[in-house]
C-alpha positions as CSV (number, residue, x, y, z in Angstrom):
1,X,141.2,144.6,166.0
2,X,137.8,144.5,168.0
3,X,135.7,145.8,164.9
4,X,137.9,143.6,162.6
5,X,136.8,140.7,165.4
6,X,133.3,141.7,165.4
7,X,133.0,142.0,161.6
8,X,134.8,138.3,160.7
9,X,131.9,137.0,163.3
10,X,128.9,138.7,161.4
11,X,129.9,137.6,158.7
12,X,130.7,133.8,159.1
13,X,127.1,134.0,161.4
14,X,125.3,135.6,158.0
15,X,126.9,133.0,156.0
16,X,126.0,130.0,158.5
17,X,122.7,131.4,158.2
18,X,122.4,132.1,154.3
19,X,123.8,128.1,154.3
20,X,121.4,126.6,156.0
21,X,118.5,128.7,154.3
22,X,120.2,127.3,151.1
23,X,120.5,123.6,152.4
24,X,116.8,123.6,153.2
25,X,116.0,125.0,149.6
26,X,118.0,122.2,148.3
27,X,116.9,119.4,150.7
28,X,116.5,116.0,148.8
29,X,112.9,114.1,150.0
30,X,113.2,110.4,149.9
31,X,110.3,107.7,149.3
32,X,106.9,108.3,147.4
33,X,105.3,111.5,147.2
34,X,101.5,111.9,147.0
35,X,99.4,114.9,146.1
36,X,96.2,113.5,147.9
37,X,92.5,113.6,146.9
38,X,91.9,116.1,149.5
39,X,94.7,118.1,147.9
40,X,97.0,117.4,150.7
41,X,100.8,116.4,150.7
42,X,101.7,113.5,152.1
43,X,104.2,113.4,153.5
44,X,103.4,117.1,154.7
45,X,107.6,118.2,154.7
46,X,107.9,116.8,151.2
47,X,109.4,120.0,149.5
48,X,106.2,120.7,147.4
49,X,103.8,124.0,148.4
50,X,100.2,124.8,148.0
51,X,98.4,127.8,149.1
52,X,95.4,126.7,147.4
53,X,95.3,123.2,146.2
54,X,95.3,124.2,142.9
55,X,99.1,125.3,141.7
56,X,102.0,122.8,143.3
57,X,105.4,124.2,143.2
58,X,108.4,121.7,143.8
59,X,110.9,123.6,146.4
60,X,113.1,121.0,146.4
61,X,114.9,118.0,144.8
62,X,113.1,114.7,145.1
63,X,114.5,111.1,145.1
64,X,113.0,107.7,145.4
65,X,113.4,104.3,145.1
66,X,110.1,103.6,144.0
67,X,107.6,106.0,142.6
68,X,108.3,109.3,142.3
69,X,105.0,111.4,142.7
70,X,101.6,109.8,142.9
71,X,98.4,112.5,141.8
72,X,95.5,111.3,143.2
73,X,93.8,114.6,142.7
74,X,92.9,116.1,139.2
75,X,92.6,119.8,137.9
76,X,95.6,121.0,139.0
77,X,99.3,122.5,138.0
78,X,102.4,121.2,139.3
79,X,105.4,123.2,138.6
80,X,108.8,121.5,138.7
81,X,110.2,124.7,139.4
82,X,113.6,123.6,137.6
83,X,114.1,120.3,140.5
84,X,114.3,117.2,139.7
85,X,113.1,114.1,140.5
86,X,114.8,111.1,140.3
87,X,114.5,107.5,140.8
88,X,117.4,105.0,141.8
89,X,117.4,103.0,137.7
90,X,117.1,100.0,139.1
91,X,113.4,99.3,140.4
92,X,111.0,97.8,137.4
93,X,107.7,100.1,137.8
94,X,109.0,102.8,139.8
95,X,107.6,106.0,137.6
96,X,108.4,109.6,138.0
97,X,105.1,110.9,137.7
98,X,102.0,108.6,138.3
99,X,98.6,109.1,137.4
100,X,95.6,107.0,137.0
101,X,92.2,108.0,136.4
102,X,92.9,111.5,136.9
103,X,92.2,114.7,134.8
104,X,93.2,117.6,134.1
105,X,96.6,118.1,135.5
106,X,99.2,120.2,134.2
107,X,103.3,118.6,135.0
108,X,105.7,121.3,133.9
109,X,109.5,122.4,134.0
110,X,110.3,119.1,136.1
111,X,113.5,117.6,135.6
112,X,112.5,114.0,136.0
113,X,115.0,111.2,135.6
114,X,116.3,107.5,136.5
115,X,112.9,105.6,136.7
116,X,111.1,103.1,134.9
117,X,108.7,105.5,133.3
118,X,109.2,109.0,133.7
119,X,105.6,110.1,133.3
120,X,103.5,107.9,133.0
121,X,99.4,108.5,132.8
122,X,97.2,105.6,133.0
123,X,93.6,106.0,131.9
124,X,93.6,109.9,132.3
125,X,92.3,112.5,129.9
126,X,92.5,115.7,129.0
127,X,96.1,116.4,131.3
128,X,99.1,118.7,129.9
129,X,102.6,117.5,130.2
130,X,105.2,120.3,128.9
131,X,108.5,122.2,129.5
132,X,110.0,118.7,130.8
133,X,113.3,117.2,130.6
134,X,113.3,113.9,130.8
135,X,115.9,111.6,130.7
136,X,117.8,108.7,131.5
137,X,114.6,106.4,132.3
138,X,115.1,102.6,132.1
139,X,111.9,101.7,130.3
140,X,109.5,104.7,129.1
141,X,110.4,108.8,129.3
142,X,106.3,109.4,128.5
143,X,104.1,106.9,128.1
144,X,100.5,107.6,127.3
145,X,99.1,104.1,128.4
146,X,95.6,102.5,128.3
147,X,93.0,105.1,127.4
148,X,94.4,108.2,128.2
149,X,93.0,110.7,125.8
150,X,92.9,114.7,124.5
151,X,96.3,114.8,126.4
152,X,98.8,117.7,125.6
153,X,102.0,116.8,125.3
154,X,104.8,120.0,124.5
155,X,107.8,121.3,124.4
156,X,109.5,118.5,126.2
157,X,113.2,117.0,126.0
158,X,113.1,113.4,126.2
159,X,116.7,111.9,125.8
160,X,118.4,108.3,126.8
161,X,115.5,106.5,127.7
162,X,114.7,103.1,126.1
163,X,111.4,104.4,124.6
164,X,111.0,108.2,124.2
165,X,107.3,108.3,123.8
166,X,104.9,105.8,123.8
167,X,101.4,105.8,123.1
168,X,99.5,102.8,123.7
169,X,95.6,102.4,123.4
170,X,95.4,105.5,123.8
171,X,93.5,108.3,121.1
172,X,93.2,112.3,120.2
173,X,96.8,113.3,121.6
174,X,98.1,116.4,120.7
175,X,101.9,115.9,120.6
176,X,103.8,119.8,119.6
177,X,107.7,120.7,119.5
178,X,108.5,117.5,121.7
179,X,112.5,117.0,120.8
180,X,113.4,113.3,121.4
181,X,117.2,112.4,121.2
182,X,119.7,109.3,121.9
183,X,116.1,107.2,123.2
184,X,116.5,103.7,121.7
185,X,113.3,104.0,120.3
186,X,112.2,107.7,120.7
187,X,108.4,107.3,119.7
188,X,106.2,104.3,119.4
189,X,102.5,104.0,118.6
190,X,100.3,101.2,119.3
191,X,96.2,100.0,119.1
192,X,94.7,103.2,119.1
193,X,95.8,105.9,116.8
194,X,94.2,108.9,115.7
195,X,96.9,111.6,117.2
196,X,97.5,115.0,116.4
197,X,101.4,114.7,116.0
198,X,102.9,117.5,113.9
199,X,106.1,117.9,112.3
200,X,107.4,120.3,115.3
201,X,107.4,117.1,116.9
202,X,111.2,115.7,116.3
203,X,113.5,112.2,116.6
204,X,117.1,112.9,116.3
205,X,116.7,116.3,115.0
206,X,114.3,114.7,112.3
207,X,110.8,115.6,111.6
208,X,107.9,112.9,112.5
209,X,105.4,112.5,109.8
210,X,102.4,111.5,111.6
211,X,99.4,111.6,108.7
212,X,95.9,111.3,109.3
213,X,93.6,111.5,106.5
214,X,95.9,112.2,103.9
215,X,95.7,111.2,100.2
216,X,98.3,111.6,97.2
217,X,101.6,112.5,98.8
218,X,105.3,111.5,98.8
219,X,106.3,111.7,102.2
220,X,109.5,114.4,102.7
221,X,113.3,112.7,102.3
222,X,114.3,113.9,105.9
223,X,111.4,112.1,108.2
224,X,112.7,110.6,111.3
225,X,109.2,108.3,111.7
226,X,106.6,107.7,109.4
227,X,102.7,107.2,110.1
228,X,100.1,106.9,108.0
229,X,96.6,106.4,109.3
230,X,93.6,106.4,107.3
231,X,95.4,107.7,104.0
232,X,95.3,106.1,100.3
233,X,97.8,106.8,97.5
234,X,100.9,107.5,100.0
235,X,104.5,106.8,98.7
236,X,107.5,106.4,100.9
237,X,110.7,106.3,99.3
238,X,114.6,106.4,99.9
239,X,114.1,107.2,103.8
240,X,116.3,106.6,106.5
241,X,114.7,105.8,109.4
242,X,116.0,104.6,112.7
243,X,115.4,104.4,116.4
244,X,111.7,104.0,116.5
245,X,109.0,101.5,117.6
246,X,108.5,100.9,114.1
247,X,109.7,103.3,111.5
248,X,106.7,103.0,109.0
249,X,103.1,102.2,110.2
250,X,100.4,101.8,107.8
251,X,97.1,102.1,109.7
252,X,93.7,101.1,108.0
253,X,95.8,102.8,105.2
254,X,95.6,101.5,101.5
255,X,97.1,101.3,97.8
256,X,100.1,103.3,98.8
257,X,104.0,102.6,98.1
258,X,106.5,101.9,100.6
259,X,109.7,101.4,98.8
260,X,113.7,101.6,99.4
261,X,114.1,102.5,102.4
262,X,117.0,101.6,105.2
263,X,115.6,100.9,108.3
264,X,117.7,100.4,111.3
265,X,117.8,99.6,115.1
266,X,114.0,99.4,115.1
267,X,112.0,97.0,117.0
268,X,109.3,96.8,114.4
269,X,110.3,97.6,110.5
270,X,107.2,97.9,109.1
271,X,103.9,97.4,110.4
272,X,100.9,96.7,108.8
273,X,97.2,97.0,110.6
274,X,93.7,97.2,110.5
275,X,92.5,96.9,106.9
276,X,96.1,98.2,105.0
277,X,95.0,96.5,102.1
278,X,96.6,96.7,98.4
279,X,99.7,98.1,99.1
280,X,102.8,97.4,97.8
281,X,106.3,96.8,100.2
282,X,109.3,96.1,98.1
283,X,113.1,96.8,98.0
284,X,113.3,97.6,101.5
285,X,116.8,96.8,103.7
286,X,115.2,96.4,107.5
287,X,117.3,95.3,110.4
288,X,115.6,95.3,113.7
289,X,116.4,94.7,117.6
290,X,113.8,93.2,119.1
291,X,110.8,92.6,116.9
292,X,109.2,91.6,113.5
293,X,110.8,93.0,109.7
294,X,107.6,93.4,108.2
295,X,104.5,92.7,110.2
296,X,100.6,92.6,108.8
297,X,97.7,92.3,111.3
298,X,93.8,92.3,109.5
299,X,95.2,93.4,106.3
300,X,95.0,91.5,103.0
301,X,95.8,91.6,99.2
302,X,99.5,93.3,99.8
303,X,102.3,92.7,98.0
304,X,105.4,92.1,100.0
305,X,108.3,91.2,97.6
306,X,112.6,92.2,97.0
307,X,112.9,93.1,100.7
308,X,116.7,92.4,102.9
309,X,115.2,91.4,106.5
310,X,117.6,90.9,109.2
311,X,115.2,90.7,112.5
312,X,115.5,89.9,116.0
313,X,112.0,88.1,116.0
314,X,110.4,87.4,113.1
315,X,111.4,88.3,109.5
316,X,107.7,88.5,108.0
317,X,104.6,88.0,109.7
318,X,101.0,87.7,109.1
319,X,98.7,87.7,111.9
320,X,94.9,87.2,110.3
321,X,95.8,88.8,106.9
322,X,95.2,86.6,104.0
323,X,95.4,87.1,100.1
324,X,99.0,88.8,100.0
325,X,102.0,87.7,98.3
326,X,105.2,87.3,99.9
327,X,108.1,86.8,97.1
328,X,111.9,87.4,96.4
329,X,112.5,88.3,100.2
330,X,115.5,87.7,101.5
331,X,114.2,86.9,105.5
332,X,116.9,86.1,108.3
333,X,115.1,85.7,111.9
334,X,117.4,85.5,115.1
335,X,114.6,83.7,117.0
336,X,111.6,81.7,116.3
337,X,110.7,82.4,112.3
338,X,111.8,83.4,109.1
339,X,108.1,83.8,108.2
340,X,105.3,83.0,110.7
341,X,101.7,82.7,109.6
342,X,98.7,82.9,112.0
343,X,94.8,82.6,111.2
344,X,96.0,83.6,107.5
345,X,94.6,82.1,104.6
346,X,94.9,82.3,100.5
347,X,98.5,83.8,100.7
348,X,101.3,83.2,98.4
349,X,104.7,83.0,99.8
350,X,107.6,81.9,96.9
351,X,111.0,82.8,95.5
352,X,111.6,83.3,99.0
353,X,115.5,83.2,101.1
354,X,114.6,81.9,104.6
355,X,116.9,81.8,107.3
356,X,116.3,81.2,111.2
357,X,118.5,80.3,114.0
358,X,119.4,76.5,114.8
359,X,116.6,76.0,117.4
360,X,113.5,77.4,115.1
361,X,111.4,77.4,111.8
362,X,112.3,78.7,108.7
363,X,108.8,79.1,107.8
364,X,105.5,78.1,110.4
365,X,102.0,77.9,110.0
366,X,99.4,78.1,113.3
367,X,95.8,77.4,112.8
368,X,96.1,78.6,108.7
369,X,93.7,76.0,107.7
370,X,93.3,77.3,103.6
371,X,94.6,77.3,100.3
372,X,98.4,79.2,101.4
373,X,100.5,78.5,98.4
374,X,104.2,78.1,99.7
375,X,106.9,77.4,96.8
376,X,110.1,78.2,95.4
377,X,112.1,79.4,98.4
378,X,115.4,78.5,99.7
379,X,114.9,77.4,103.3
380,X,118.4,76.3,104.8
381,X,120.3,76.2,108.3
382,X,117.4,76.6,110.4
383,X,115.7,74.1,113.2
384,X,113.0,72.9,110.8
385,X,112.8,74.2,107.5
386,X,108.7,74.1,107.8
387,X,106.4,73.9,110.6
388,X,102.7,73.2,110.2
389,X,100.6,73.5,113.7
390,X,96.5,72.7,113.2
391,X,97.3,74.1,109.3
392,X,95.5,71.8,106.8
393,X,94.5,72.4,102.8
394,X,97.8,74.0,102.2
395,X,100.4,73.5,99.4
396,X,104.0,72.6,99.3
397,X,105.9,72.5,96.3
398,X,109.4,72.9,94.6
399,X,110.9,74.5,97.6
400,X,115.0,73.3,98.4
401,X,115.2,72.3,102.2
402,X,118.9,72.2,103.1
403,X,120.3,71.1,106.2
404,X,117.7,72.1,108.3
405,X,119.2,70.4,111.4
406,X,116.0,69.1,113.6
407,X,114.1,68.6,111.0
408,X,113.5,69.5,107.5
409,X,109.4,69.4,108.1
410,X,107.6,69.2,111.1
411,X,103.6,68.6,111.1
412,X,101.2,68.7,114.1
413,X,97.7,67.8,113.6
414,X,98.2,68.8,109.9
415,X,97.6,67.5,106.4
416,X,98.7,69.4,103.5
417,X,99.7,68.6,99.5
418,X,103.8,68.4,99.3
419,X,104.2,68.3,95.6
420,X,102.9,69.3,92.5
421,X,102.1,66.4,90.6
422,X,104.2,64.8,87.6
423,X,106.5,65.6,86.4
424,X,106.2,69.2,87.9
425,X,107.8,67.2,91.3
426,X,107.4,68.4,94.7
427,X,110.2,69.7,96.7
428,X,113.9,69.1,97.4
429,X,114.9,67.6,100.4
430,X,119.1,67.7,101.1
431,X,118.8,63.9,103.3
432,X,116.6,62.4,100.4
433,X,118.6,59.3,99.9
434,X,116.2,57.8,97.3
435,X,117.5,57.0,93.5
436,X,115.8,58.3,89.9
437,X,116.3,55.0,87.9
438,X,114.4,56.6,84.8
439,X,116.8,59.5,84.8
440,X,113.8,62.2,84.5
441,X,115.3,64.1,87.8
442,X,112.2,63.2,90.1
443,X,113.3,60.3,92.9
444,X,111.9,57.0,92.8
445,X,110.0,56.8,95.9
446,X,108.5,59.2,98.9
447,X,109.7,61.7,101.0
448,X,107.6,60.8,104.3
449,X,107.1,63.7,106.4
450,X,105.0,61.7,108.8
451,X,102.4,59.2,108.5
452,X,99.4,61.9,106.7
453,X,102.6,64.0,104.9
454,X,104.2,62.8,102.0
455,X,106.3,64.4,99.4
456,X,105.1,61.6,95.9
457,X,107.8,63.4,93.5
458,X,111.1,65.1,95.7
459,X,113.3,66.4,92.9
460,X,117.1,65.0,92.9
461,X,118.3,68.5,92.7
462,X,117.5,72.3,93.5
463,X,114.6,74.3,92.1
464,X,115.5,77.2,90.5
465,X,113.0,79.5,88.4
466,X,114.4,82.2,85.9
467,X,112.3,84.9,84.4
468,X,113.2,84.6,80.4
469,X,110.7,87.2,79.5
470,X,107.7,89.0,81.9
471,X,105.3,86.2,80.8
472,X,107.8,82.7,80.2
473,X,109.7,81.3,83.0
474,X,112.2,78.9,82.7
475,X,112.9,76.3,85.4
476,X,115.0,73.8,86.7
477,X,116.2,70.7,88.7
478,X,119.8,70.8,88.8
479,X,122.7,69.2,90.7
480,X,124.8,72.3,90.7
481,X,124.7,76.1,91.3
482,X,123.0,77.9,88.8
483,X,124.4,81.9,87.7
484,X,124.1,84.4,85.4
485,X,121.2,83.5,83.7
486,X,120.0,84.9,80.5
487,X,117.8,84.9,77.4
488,X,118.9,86.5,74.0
489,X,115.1,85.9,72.4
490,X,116.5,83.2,70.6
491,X,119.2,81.2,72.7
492,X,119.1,80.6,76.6
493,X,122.2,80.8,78.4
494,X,123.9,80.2,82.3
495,X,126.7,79.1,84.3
496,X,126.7,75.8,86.6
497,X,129.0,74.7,89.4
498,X,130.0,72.0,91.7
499,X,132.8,70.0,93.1
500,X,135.6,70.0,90.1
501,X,135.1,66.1,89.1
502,X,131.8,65.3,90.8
503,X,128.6,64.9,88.2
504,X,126.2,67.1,87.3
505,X,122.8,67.0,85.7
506,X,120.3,69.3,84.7
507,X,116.3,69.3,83.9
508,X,114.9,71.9,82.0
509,X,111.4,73.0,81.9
510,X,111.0,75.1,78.4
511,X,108.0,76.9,77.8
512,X,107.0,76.0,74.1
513,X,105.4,79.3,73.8
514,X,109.4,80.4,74.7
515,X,111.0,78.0,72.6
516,X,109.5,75.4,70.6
517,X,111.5,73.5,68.8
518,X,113.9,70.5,69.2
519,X,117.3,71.7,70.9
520,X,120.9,71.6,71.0
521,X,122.8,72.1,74.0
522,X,126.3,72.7,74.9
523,X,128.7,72.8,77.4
524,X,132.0,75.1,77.4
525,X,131.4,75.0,73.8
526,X,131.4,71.5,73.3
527,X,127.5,69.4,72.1
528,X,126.3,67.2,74.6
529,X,123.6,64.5,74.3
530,X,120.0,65.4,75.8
531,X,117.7,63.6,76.8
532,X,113.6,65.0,75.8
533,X,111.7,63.4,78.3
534,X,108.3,61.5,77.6
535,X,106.7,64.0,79.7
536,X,107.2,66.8,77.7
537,X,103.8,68.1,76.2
538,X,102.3,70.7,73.9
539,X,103.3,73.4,76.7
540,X,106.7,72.2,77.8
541,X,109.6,70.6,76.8
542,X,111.4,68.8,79.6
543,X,115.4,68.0,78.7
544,X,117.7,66.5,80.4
545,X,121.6,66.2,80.2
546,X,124.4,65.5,82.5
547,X,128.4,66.5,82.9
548,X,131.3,66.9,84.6
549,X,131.8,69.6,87.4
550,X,133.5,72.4,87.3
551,X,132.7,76.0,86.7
552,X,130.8,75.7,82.9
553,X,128.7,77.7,80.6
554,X,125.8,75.7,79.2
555,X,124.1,77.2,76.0
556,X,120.9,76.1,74.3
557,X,119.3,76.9,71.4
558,X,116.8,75.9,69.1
559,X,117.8,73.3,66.2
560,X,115.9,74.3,63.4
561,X,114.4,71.8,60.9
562,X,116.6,71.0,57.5
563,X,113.9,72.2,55.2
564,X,114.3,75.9,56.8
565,X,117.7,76.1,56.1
566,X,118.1,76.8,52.4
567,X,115.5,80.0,53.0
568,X,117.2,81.3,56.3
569,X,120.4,81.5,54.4
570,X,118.9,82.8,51.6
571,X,117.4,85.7,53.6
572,X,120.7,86.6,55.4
573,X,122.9,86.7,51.9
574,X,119.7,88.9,50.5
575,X,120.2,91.2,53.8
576,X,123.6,91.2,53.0
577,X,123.8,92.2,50.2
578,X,121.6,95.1,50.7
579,X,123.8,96.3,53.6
580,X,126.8,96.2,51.6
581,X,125.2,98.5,48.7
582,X,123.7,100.7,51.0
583,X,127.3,101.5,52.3
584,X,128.8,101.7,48.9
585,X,126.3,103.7,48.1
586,X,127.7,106.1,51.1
587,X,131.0,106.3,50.4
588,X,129.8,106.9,46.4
């Protein structure tokens, strides 16, 4: 019983002892830790050993409300050791690992979570970050921020942060085999961005394609982020691409082809900067959280057109870029614009679907003082429909603002042209309440946006332009809604409708060159009197005609002159009768 007593107390005393040797291992420090200039620790029972002031080794878990570990002193390796260090998730700032100013450092098999940032290096070169997991981090897992440059960054596991990793102003990265998963936006490049960022380097299992220099390629179907810096010729096509700071970004990059692709959950779609010039950006389905659909800074003479844009900021922006077209977009913005021009000049934006929230502007205009050409787009259910801030020497014309409920225009300090002259009209305005006594479809008297601003010709109906062939256009001022368009060569065709009951009119604009002739037109079938107005020319044929609402199918076609009658019908009984003795001569 003695050595049975004896043993039982050895052996709960070894296993007191082996417990608290295991509880000191294990010890969580609390508040800041800093790795001194001098190389020392404060404070000096943080669980982090030196012999040499050189190699750090974490010996225990870390936690902290505020930062994490401050390096003040460079050249040196600090092994995580498998611990972690962890913040409290709540503190704005509070970062993991913080340097600034500070060189070559090495941060290795850390586990580092629950901060702001989990690493974050401000203005420090040449460091190594690798072997990390980092995770659950309310704002940033790495950022590289503010001229930090020729850093390493490998072999880490950055999951549920906000943003994975982020690079701003910040040049000659090397980024290898970093796996990023379940961040909102994994990876994010900004103002500086000549990186070495390989394919190893992943977003949701999916390669990043991170081009520098690159001419004449098709970017691969299974890229998780696209970026193409410097290149010419690139095409990127059918990707999916998703959970990024922007999923395509064309730096300084130019004549390349960025086409149907889905983007999703993106803060911005596409992004545009420094001298991307003559590209083309079409067919595109972009819905974004926080930021801009399509977004150009300094770069001109693109061609932005057949794009879906749901966005959380802006739809399309231009930001000193000038000499692009912006057409046949449809552009829904949650916040301030539908499409927001600043310090742009010479651009086209037409054919256009422009949505915005209640409170904002379907399409603005800040200090873009020349020669933008804004026309033919459908600008409805926003705050104002257009919004002009120090932007003179523009053009407005046959553009269809409907129930825009602050105000259909808004002008500040602004003079621009709303029309284009008679009987081409200006725009359509849904709380015009003027009358068109000579029935040619243009109203009587102004549309006064304020006392510089006046629309001389607003159209009694919607504008609608049709594409009849690739070089004739028809279009149209018409009380009703206008579908299924279409031109046989000969004949022109669509539906209108309205109200059942209500009346309806339609003016034409026929291109001689399309159709030049006199006309008859029909409705369900059934003639109805035109009108050719006196303003029709050697170029175009304006008619006019009215009817009944409902849903109807009107037909026109060219009435050709009684003396070409007897040698039309003559030529189809000739062809006729060649058909029919071509087939008898078959069946002989």
């Amino acid at each position: 019983m003695k050595r049975k007593l004896v043993l039982m107390l050895t052996l709960t005393l070894l296993i007191g002892i082996l417990s608290v040797a295991f509880d000191v291992q294990e010890a969580n420090a609390s508040g800041t830790i800093y790795i001194r200039a001098d190389g020392s620790i404060d404070p000096p029972d943080a669980p982090i050993s030196t012999l040499d002031n050189v190699t750090y080794t974490l010996t225990g878990n870390i936690a902290s409300d505020a930062d994490g570990i401050v390096v003040e002193r460079s050249t040196i390796t600090i092994d995580g050791a498998g611990y972690t260090v962890e913040g409290t998730g709540i503190r704005s700032g509070g970062r993991g690992f913080f340097l600034s100013g500070i060189t070559n450092v090495t941060i290795k098999n850390a586990n580092i979570k629950q901060f702001w940032a989990g690493i974050w290096l401000q203005n420090s070169n040449n460091n190594t970050i690798s072997g990390d997991n980092i995770t659950n981090n309310t704002e940033y897992g790495i950022s590289i921020f503010w001229g930090s440059s020729n850093n390493i960054i490998s072999g880490n596991n950055i999951a549920n942060n906000k943003h994975g990793i982020y690079l701003y102003s910040s040049s000659n990265n090397i980024l290898r085999d970093n796996a990023m998963v379940n961040n909102a936006y994994n990876f994010c490049v900004t103002d500086h961005f000549v990186n070495d960022v390989d394919s190893s380097n992943r977003v949701n299992g999916k390669p990043i394609y991170y081009w520098v220099n690159m001419q004449d390629l098709s970017v691969p179907l299974d890229a998780g982020y696209v970026a193409l810096v410097n290149c010419t010729n690139i095409t990127a096509e059918n990707l999916s691409l998703m959970n990024n700071g922007q999923a395509i970004l064309l730096v300084h990059t130019t004549n390349s082809t960025i086409t149907q692709n889905n983007v999703t959950n993106i803060e911005d779609g596409i992004y545009l900067y420094d001298s991307s010039n003559n590209n083309i950006i079409y067919g595109n389905s972009i819905i974004t959280n926080t930021s801009d659909g399509i977004h150009l800074e300094y770069s001109s003479n693109n061609n932005i057109h057949g794009n879906n844009i749901t966005a959380k900021w802006v739809g399309i922006y231009l930001d000193h870029s000038s000499n692009n077209t912006i057409s046949g977009n449809n552009a829904k913005a949650d916040n301030p614009n539908g499409i927001y021009l600043t310090y742009s000049s010479n651009n086209i934006i037409c054919g256009n679907n422009i949505q915005a929230s209640s409170g904002y502007y379907g399409i603005a205009l800040e200090n873009s003082s020349k020669n933008n050409a804004i026309y033919g787009n459908n600008i409805a259910n926003t705050g104002a429909g257009v919004w002009f801030y120090s932007s003179s020497n523009n053009v407005v014309y046959h553009n269809n603002f409907i129930n825009n409920n602050i105000s259909q225009a808004y002008s500040v300090g602004s003079v621009n042209v709303w029309d284009d002259g008679y009987p081409s009209g200006g725009n359509y305005w849904s709380n015009y309440t003027g009358i068109d006594s000579n029935v040619d479809g243009i109203g009587d008297s102004n549309y006064t946006i304020d006392a510089d601003n006046n629309d001389r010709y607003p159209l009694m109906g919607m504008f609608t332009e049709f594409n009849a062939t690739l070089e004739q256009h028809i279009q149209t001022i018409c009380h009703s809604t206008i579908s299924v368009f279409d031109f046989n060569g000969t004949a022109m065709s669509f539906n209108v409708s309205g109200d059942n009951g209500t009346a309806g009119f339609c003016r034409i604009c026929i291109p001689t060159a399309l159709m030049n002739a006199t006309y008859k037109v029909f409705v369900n079938g059934t003639e109805v009197s035109h009108n050719l107005l006196p303003c029709s020319n050697e170029t175009y044929s304006y008619v006019y005609f009215n009817y009944t609402h409902s849903t109807q199918e009107v037909i026109i076609i060219p009435e050709f002159p009684s003396f070409l009658i007897l040698p039309l019908f003559m030529i189809a009984s000739l062809l006729a009768v060649i058909a029919f003795r071509r087939k008898r001569a078959k069946l002989i």
